[in-house]
C-alpha positions as CSV (number, residue, x, y, z in Angstrom):
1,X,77.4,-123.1,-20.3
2,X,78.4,-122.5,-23.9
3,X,76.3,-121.5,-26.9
4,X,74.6,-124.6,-29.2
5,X,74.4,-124.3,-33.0
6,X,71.6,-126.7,-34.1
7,X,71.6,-127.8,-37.5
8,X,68.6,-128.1,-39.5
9,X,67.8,-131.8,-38.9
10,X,67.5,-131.2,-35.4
11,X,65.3,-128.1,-36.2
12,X,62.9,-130.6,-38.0
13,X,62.8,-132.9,-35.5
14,X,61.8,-130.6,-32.9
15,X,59.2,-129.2,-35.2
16,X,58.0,-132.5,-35.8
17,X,58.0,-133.9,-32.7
18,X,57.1,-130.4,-31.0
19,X,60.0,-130.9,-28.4
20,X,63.3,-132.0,-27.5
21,X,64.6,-130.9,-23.9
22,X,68.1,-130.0,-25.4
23,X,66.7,-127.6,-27.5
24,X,64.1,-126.4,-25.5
25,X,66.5,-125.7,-22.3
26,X,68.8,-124.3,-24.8
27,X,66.3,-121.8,-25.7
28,X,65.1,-120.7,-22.3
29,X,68.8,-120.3,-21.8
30,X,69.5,-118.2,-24.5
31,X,72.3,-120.6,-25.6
32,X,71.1,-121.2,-29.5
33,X,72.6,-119.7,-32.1
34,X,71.1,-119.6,-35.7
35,X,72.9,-120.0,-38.7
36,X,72.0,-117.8,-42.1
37,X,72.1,-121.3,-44.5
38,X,69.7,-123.4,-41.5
39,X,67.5,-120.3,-41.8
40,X,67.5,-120.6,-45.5
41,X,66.9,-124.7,-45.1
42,X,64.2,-124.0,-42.8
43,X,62.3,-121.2,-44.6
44,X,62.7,-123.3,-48.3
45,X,59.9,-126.0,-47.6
46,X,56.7,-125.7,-48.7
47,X,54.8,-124.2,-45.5
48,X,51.3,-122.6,-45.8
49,X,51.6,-118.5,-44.8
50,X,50.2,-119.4,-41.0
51,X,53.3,-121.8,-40.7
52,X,55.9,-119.7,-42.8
53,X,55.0,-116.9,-40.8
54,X,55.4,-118.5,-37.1
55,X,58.6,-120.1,-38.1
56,X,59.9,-116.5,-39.3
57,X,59.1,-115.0,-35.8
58,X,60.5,-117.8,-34.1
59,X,63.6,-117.2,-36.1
60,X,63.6,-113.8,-35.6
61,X,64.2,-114.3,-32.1
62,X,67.2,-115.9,-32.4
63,X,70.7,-114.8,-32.5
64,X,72.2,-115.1,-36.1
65,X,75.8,-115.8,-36.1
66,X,77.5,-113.2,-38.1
67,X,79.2,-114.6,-41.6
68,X,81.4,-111.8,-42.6
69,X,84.0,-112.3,-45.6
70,X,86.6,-114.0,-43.1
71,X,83.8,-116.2,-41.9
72,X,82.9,-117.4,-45.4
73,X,87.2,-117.7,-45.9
74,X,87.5,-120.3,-42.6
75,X,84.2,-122.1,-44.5
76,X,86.9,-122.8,-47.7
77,X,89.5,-123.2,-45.4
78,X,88.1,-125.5,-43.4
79,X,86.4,-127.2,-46.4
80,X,90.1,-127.6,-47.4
81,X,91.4,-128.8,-44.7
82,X,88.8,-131.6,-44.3
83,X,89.6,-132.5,-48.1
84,X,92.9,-133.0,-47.5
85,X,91.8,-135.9,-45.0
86,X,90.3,-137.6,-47.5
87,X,86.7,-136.1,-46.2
88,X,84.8,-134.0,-48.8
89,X,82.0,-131.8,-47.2
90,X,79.2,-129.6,-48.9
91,X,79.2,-125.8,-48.6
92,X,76.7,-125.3,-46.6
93,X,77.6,-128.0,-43.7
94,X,81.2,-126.7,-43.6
95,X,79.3,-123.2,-42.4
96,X,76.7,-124.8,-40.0
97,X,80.3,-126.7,-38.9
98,X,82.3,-123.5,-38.8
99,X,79.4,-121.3,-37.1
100,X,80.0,-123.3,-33.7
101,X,83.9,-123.6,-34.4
102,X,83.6,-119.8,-34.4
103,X,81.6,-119.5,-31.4
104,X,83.3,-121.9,-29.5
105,X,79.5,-123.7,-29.7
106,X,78.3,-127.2,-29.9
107,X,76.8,-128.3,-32.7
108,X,73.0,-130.5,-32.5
109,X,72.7,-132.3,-35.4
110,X,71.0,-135.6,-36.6
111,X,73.3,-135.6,-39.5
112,X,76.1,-138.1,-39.3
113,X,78.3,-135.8,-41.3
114,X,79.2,-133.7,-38.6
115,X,80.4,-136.4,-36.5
116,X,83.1,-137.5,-39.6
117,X,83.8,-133.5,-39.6
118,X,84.5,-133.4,-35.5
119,X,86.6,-136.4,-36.2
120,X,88.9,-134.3,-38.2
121,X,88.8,-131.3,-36.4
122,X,88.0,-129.4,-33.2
123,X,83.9,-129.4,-33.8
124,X,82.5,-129.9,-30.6
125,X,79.2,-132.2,-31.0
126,X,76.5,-132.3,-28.2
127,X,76.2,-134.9,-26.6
């Protein structure tokens, strides 16, 4: 069983929707990995203090994936890479994209970039 990265779409439709059995085996699993830039996506709506403060613990408990300086250098790489295949990708989705290439992850994500992304490299989408 490997480790699932879940992007922030899918973190706002299980918020929303107050399940999805993916996520939620996932969890009971240990299997889900947080990224520092979902956490930030996440945490930037406007949420009362009751709601900002649940969704902190709930963060807290997850594993972050680490983003040292040679994390942050595959991010441009791989930014680079997919630009040079005529695919142009933001910042901040080359990360959530390179968090589960690091961890050898799948990535969860409502967002159809990631699919044009895992159709240019080794992302590994769940399905």
């Amino acid at each position: 069983m490997s480790g699932i990265v879940v992007d922030t779409s899918s973190w706002i439709g299980y918020f929303n929707d107050g399940e999805n059995s993916i996520i939620d085996e996932a969890l009971a699993e240990g299997r889900v990995y947080l990224s520092g830039v979902v956490a930030a996506e996440l945490t930037s709506g406007k949420l009362s203090a009751r709601h900002r403060s649940a969704l902190e613990s709930f963060l807290d408990d997850l594993p972050l994936v680490q983003a040292d300086l040679q994390h942050w250098v595959r991010v441009g790489q791989l930014r680079a890479t997919l630009l040079s295949k005529g695919l142009t990708v933001s910042t901040p989705d080359a990360h959530v994209a390179q968090c589960a290439l690091d961890l050898q992850a799948e990535l969860l994500s409502e967002d159809q970039v990631f699919t044009k992304i895992s159709n240019k490299v080794a992302l590994q989408l769940f399905s």
